[in-house]
Backbone as XML, in Angstrom:
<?xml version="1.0"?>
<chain id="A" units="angstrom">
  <residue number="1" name="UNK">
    <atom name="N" x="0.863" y="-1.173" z="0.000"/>
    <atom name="CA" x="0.000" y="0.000" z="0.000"/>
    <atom name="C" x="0.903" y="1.227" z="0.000"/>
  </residue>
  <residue number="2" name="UNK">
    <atom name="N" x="0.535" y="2.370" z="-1.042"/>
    <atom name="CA" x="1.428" y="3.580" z="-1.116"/>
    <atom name="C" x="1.481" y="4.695" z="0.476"/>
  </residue>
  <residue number="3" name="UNK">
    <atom name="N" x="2.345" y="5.161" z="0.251"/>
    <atom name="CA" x="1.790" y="6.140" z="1.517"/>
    <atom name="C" x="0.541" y="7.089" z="1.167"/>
  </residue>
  <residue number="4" name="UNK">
    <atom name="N" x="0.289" y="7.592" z="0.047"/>
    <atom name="CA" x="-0.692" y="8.603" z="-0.365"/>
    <atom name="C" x="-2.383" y="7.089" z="0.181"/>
  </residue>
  <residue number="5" name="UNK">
    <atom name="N" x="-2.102" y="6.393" z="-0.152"/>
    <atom name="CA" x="-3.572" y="5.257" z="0.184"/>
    <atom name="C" x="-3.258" y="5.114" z="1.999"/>
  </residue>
  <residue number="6" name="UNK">
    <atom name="N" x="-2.392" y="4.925" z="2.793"/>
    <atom name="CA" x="-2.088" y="4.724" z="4.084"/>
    <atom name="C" x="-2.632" y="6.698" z="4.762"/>
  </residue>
  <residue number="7" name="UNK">
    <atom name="N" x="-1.977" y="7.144" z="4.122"/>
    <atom name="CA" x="-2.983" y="8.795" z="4.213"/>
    <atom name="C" x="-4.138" y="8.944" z="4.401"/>
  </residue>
  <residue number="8" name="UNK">
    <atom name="N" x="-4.949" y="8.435" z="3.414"/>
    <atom name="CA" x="-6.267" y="8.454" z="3.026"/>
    <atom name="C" x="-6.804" y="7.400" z="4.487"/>
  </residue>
  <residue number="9" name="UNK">
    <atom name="N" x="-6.089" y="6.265" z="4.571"/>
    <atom name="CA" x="-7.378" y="5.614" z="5.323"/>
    <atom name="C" x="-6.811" y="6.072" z="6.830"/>
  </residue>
  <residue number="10" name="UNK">
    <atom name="N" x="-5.697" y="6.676" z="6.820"/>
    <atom name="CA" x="-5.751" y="7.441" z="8.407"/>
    <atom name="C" x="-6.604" y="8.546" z="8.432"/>
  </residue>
  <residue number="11" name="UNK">
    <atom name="N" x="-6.698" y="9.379" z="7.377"/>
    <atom name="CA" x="-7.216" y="10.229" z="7.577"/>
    <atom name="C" x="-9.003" y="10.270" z="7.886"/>
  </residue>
  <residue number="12" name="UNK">
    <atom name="N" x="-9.276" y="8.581" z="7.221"/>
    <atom name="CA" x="-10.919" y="8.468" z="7.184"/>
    <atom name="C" x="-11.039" y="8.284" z="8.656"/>
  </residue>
  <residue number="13" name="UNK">
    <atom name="N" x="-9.826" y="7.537" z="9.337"/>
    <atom name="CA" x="-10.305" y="7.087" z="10.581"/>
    <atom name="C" x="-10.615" y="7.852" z="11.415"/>
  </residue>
  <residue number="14" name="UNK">
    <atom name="N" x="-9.956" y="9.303" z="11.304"/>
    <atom name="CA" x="-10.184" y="10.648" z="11.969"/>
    <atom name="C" x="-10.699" y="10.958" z="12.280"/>
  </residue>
  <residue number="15" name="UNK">
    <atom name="N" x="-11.079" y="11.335" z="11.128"/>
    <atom name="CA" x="-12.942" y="12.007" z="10.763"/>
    <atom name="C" x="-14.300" y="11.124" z="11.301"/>
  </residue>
  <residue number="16" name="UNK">
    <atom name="N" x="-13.696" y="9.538" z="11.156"/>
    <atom name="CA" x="-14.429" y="8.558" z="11.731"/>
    <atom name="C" x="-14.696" y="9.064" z="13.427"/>
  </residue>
  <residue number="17" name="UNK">
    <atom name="N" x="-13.672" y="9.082" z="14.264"/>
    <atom name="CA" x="-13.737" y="9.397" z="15.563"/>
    <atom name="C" x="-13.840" y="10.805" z="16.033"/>
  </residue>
  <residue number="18" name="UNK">
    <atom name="N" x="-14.011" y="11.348" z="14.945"/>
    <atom name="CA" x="-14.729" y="12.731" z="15.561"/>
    <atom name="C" x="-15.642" y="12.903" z="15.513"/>
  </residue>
  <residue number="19" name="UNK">
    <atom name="N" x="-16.250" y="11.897" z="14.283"/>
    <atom name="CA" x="-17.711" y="11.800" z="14.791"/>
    <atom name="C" x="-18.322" y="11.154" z="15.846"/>
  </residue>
  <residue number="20" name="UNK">
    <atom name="N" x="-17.802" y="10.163" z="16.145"/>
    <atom name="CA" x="-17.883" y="9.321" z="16.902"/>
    <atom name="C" x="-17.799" y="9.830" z="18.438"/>
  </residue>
  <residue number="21" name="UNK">
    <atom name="N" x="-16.682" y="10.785" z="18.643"/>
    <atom name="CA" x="-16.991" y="11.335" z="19.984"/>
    <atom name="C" x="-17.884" y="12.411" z="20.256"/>
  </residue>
  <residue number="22" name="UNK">
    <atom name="N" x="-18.124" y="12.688" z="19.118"/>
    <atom name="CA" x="-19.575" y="13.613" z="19.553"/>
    <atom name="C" x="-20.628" y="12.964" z="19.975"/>
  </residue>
  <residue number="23" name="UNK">
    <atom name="N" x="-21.108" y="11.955" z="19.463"/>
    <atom name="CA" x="-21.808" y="10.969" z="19.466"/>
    <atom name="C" x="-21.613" y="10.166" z="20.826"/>
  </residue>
  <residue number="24" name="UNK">
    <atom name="N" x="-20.650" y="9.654" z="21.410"/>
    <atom name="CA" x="-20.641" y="8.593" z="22.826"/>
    <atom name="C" x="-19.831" y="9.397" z="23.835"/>
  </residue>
  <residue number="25" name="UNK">
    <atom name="N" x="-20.561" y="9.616" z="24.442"/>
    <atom name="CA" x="-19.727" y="10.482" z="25.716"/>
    <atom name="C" x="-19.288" y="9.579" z="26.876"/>
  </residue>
  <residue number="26" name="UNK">
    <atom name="N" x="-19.367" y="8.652" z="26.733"/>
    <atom name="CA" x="-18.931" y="7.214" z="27.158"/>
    <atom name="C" x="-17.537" y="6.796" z="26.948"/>
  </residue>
  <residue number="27" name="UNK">
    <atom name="N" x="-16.655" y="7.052" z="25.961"/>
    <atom name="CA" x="-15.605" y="7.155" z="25.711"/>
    <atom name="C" x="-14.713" y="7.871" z="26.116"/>
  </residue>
  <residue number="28" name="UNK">
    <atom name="N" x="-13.787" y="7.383" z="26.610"/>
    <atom name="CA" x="-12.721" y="8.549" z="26.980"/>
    <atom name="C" x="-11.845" y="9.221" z="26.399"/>
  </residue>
  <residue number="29" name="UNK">
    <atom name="N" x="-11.446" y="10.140" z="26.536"/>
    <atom name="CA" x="-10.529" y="11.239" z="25.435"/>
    <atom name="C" x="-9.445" y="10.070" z="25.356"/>
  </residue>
  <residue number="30" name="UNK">
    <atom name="N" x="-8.417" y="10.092" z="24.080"/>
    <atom name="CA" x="-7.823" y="8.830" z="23.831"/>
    <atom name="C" x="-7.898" y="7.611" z="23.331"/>
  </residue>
  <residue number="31" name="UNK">
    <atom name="N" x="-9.532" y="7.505" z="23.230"/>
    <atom name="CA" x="-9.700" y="6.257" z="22.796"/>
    <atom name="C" x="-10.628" y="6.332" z="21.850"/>
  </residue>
  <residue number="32" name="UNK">
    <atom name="N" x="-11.337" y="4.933" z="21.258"/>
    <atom name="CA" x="-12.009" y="4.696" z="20.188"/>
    <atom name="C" x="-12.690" y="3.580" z="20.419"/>
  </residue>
  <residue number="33" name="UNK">
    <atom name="N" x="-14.662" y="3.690" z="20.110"/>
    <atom name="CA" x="-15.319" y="2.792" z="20.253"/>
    <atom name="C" x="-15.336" y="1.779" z="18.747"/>
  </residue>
  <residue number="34" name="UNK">
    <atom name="N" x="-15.202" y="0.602" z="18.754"/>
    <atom name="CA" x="-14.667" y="0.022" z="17.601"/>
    <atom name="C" x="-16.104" y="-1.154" z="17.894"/>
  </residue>
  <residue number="35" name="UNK">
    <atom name="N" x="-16.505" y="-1.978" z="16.742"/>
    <atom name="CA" x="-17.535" y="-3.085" z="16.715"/>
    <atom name="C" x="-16.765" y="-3.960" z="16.352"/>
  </residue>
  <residue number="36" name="UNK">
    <atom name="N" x="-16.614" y="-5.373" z="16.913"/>
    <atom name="CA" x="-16.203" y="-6.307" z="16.244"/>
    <atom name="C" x="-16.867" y="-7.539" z="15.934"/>
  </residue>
  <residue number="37" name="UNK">
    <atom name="N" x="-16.691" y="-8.199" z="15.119"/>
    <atom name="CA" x="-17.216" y="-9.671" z="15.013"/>
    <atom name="C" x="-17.715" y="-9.560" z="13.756"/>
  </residue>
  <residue number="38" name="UNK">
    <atom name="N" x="-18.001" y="-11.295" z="13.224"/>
    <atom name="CA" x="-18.347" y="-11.649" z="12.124"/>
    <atom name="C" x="-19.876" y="-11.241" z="11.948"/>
  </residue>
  <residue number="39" name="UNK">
    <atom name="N" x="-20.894" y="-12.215" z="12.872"/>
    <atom name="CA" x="-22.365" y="-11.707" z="12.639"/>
    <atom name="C" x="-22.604" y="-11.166" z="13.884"/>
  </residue>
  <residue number="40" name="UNK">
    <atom name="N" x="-22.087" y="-11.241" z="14.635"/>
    <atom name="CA" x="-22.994" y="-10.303" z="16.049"/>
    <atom name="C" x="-21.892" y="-9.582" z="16.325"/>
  </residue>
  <residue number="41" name="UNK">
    <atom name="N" x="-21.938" y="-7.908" z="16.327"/>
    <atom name="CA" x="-21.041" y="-7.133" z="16.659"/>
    <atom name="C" x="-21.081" y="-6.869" z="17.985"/>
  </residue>
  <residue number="42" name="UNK">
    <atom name="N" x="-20.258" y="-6.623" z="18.642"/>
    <atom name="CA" x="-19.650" y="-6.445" z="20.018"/>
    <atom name="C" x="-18.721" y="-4.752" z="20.046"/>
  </residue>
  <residue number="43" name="UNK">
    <atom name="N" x="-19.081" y="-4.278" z="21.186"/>
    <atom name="CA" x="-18.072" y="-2.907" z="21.046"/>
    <atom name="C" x="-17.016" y="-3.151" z="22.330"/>
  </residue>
  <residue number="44" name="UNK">
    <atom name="N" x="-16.361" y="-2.366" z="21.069"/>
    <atom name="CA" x="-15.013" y="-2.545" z="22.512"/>
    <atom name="C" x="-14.523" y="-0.851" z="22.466"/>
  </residue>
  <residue number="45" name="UNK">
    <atom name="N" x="-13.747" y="-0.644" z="23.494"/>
    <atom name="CA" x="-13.154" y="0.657" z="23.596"/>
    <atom name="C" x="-11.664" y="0.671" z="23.503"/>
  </residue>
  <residue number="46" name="UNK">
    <atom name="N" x="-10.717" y="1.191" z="22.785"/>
    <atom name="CA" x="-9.608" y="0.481" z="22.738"/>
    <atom name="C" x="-8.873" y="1.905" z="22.619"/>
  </residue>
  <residue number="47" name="UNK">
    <atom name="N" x="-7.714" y="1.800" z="22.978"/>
    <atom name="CA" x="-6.687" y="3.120" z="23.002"/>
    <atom name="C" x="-6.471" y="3.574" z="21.617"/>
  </residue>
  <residue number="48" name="UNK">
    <atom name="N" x="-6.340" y="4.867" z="21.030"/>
    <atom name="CA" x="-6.256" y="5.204" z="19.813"/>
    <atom name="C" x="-4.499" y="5.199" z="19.373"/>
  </residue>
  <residue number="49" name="UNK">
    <atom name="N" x="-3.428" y="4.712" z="20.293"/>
    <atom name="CA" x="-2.428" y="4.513" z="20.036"/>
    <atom name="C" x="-1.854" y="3.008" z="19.209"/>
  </residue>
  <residue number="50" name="UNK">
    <atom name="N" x="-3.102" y="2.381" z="19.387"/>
    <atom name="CA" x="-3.675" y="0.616" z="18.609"/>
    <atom name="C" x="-3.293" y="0.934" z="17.160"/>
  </residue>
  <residue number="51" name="UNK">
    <atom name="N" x="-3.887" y="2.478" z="16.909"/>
    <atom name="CA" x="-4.518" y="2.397" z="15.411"/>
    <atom name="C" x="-2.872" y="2.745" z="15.025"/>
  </residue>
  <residue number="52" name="UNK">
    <atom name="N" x="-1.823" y="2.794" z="15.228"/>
    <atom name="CA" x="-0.606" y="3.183" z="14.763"/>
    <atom name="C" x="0.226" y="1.388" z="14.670"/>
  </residue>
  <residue number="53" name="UNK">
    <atom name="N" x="-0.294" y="0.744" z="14.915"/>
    <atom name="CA" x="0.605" y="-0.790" z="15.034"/>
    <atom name="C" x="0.056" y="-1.311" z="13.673"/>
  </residue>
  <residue number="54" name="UNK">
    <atom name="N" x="1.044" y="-2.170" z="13.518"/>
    <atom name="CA" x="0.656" y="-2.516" z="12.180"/>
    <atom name="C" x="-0.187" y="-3.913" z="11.975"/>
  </residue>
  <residue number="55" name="UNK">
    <atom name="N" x="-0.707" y="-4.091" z="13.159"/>
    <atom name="CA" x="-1.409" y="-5.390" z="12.844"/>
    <atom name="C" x="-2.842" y="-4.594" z="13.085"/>
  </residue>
  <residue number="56" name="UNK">
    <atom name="N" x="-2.823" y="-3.503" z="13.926"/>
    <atom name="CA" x="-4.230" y="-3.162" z="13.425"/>
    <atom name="C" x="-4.407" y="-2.391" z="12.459"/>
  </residue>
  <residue number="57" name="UNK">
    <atom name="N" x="-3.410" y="-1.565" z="11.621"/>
    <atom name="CA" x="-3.105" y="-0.799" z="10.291"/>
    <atom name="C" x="-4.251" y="-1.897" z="9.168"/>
  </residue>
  <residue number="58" name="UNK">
    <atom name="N" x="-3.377" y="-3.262" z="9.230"/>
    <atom name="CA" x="-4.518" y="-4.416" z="8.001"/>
    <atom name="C" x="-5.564" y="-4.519" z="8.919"/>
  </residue>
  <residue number="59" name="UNK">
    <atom name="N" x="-5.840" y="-4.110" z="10.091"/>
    <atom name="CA" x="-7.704" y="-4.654" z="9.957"/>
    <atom name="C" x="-8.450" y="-3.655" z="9.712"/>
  </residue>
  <residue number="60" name="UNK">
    <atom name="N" x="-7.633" y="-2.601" z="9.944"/>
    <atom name="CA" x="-8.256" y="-1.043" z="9.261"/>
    <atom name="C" x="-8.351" y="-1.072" z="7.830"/>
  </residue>
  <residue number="61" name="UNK">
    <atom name="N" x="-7.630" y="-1.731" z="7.317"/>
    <atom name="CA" x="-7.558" y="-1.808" z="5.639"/>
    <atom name="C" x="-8.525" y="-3.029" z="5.363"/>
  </residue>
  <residue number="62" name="UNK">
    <atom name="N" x="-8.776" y="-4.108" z="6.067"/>
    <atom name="CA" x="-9.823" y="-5.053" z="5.612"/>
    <atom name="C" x="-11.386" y="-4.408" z="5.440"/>
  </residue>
  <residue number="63" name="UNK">
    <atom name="N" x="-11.107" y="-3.477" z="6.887"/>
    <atom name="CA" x="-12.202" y="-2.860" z="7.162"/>
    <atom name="C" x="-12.802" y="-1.770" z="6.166"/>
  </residue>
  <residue number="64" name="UNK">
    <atom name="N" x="-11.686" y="-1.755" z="5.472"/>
    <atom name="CA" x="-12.077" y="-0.254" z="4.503"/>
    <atom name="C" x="-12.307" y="-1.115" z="3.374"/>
  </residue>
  <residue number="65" name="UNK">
    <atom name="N" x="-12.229" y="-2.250" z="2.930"/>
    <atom name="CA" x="-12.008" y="-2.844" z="2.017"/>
    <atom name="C" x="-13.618" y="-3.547" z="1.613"/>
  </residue>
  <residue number="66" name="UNK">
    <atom name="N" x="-13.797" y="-3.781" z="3.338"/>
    <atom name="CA" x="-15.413" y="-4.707" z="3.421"/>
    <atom name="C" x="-16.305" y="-3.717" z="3.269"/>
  </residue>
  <residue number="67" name="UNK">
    <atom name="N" x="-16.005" y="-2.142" z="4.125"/>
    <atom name="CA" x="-17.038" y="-1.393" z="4.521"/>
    <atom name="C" x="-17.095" y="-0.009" z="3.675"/>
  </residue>
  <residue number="68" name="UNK">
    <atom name="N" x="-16.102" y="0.218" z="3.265"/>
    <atom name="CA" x="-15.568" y="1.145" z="2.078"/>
    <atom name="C" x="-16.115" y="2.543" z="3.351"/>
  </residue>
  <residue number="69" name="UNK">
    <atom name="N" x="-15.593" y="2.703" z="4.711"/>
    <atom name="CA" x="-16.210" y="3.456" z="5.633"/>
    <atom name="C" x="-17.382" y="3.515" z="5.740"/>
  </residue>
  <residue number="70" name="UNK">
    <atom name="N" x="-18.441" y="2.874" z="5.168"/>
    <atom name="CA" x="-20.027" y="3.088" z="5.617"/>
    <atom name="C" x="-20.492" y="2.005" z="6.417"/>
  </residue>
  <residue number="71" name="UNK">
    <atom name="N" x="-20.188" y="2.293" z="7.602"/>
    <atom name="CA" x="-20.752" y="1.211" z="8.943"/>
    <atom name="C" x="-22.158" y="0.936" z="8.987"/>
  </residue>
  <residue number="72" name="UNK">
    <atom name="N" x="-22.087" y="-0.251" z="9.005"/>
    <atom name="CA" x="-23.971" y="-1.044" z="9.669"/>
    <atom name="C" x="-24.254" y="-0.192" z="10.897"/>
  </residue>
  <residue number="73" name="UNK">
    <atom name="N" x="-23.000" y="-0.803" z="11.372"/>
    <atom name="CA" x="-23.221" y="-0.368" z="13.414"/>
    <atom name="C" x="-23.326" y="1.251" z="13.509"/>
  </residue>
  <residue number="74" name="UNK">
    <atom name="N" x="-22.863" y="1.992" z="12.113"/>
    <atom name="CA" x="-22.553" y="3.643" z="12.564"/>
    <atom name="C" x="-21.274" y="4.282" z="13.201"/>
  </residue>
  <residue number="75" name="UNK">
    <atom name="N" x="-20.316" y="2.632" z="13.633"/>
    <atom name="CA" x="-19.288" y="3.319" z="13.942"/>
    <atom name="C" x="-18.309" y="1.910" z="13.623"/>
  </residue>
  <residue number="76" name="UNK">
    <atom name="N" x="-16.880" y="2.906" z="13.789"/>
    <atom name="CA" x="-15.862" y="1.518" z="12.891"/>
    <atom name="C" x="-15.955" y="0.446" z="13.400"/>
  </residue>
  <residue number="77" name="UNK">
    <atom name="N" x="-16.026" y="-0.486" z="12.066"/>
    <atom name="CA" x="-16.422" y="-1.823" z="12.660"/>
    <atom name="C" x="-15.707" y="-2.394" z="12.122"/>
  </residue>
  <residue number="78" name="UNK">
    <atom name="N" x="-15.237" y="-3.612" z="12.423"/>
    <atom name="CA" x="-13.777" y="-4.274" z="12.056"/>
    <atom name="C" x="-14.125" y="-5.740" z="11.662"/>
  </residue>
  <residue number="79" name="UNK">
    <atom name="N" x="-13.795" y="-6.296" z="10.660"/>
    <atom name="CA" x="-14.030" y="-7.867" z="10.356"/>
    <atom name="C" x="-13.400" y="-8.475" z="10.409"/>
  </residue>
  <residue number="80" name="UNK">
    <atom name="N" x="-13.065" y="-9.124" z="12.081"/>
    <atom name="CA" x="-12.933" y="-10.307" z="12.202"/>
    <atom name="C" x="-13.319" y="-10.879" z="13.724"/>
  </residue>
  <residue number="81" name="UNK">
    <atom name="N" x="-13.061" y="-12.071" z="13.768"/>
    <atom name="CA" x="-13.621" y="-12.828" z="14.986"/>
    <atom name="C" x="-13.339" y="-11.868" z="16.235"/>
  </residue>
  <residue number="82" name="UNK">
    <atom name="N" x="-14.020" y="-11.992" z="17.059"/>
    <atom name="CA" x="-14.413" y="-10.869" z="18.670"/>
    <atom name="C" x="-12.974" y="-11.945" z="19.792"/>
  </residue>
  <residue number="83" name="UNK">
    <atom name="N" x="-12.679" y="-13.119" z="19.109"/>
    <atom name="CA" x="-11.683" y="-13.848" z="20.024"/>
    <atom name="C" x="-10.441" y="-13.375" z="19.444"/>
  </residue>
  <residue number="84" name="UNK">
    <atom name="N" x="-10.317" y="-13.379" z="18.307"/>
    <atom name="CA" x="-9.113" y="-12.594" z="17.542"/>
    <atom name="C" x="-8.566" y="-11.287" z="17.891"/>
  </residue>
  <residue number="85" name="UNK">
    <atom name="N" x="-9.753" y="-10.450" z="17.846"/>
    <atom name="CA" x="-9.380" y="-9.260" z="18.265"/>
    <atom name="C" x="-9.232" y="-8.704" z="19.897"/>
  </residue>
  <residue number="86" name="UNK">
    <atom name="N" x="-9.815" y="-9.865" z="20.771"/>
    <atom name="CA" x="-8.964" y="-10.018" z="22.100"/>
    <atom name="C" x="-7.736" y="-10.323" z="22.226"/>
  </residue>
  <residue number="87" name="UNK">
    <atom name="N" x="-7.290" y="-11.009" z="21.743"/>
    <atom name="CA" x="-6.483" y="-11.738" z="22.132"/>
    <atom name="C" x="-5.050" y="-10.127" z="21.227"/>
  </residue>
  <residue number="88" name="UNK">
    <atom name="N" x="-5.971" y="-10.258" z="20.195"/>
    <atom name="CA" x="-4.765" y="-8.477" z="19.517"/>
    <atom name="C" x="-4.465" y="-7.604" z="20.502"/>
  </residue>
  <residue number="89" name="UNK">
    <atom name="N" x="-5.217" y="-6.830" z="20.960"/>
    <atom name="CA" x="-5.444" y="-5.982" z="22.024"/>
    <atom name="C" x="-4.812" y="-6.298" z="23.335"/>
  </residue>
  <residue number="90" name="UNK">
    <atom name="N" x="-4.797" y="-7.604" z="24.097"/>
    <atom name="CA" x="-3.969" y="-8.580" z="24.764"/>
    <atom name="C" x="-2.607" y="-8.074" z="24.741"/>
  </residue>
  <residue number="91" name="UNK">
    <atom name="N" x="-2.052" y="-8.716" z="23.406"/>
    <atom name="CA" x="-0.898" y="-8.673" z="22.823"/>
    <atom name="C" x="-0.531" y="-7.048" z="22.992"/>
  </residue>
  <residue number="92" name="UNK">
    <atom name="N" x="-0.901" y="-6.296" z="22.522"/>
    <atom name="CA" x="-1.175" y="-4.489" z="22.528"/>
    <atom name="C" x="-0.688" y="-3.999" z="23.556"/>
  </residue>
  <residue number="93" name="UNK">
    <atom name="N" x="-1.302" y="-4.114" z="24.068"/>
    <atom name="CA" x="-1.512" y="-3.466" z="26.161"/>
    <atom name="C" x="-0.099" y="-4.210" z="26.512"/>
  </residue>
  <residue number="94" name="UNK">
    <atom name="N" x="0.121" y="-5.607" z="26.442"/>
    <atom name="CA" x="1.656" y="-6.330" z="27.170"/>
    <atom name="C" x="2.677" y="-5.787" z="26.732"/>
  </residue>
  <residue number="95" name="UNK">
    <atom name="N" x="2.980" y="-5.004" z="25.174"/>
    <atom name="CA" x="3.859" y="-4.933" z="24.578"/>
    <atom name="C" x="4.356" y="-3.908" z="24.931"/>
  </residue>
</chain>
């Protein structure tokens, strides 16, 4: 992926969570409400320092790929398994 396309989908994610914190005041400054799972979405709240690693960089790109940014849930939603993306986040936080 070029940097000018790695631009673009940081920049959607942005705009993604600024909407988004207008919207959930539930969230804390820093972070990001994210949906995960295949058919039943689940929200998680996850540090916005996640979105800079590169294993969540490709689920941001799957995600843009499945959802082209227009969420079911209304807010970023990520495709893949809700055990997968524990166990990421896991990994995240230890590192």
């Amino acid at each position: 992926m070029g940097i000018c396309r790695m631009q673009s989908l940081v920049a959607n994610v942005k705009q993604m969570i600024k909407l988004n914190n207008k919207h959930q005041t539930d969230v804390p400054k820093g972070h990001l409400a994210v949906y995960v799972g295949e058919i039943q979405k689940k929200r998680f709240v996850v540090p916005l320092s996640y979105l800079n690693q590169p294993l969540c960089q490709d689920l941001l790109r799957r995600s843009e790929e499945e959802y082209d940014f227009v969420y079911p849930t209304g807010g970023l939603t990520i495709p893949c398994h809700e055990e997968a993306f524990v166990k990421l986040t896991a990994f995240l936080r230890n590192a």
